[in-house]
C-alpha positions as a Python dict, from the first residue, in 0.01 Angstrom:
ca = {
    (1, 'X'): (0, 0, 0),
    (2, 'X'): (177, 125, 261),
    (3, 'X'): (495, 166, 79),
    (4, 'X'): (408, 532, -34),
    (5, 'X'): (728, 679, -203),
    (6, 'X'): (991, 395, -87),
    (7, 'X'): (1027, 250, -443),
    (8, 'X'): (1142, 583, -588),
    (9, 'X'): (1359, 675, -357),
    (10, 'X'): (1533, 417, -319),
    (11, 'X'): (1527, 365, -734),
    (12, 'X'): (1715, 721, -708),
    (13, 'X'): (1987, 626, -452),
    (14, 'X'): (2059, 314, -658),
    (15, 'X'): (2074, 534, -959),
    (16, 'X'): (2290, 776, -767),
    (17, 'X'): (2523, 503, -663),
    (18, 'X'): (2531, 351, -982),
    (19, 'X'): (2661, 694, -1110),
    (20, 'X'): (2914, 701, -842),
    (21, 'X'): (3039, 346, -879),
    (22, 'X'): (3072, 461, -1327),
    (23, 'X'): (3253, 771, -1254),
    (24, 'X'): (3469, 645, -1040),
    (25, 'X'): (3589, 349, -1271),
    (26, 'X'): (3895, 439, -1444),
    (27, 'X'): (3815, 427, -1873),
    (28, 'X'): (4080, 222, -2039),
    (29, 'X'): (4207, 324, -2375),
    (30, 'X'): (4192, 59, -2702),
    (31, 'X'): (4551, 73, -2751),
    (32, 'X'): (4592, -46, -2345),
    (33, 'X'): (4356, -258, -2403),
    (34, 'X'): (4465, -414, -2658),
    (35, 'X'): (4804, -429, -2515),
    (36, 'X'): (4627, -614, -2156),
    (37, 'X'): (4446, -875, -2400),
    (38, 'X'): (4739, -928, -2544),
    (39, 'X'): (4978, -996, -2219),
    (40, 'X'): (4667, -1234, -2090),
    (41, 'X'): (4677, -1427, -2434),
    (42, 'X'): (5052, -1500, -2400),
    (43, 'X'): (5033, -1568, -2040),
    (44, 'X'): (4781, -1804, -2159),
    (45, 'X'): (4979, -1943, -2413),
    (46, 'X'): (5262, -2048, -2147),
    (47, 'X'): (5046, -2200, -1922),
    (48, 'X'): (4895, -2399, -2203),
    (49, 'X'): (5260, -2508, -2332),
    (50, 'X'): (5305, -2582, -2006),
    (51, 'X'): (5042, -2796, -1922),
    (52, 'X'): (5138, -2966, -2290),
    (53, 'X'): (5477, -3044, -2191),
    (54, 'X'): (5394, -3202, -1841),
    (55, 'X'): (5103, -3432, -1983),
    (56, 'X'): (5380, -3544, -2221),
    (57, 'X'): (5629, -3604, -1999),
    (58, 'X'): (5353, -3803, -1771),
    (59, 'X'): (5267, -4002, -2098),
    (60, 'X'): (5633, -4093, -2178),
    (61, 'X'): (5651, -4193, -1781),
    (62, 'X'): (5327, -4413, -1800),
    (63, 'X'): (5450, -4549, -2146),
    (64, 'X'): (5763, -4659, -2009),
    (65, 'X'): (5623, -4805, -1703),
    (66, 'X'): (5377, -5031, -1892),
    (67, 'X'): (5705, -5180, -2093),
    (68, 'X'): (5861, -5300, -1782),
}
């Protein structure tokens, strides 16, 4: 028990930082929002088409090899 007070001080810096670390972050609007989720999804989107086009272009390559 030799603790004394330690807990609730340091449960009020955390607190305190906490408060610092939610002011400090920068609120984003819905419409910006929106418009972020949206860019992601597309870049998404091309990376997936992407990824769709080189598998079947490696499929075509395997395919053709297994003719020979």
């Amino acid at each position: 028990m030799t603790r004394g007070n330690q807990r609730d001080t340091d449960r009020a810096k955390a607190a305190k930082k906490q408060a610092a670390l939610n002011k400090s972050k920068a609120k984003e609007s819905n419409t910006s929002l929106a418009k972020r989720k949206e860019a992601d999804a597309e870049i998404l989107r091309a990376k997936q088409k992407k990824r769709d086009e080189e598998k079947a272009t490696e499929a075509a390559a395997n395919a053709a090899k297994s003719i020979k």
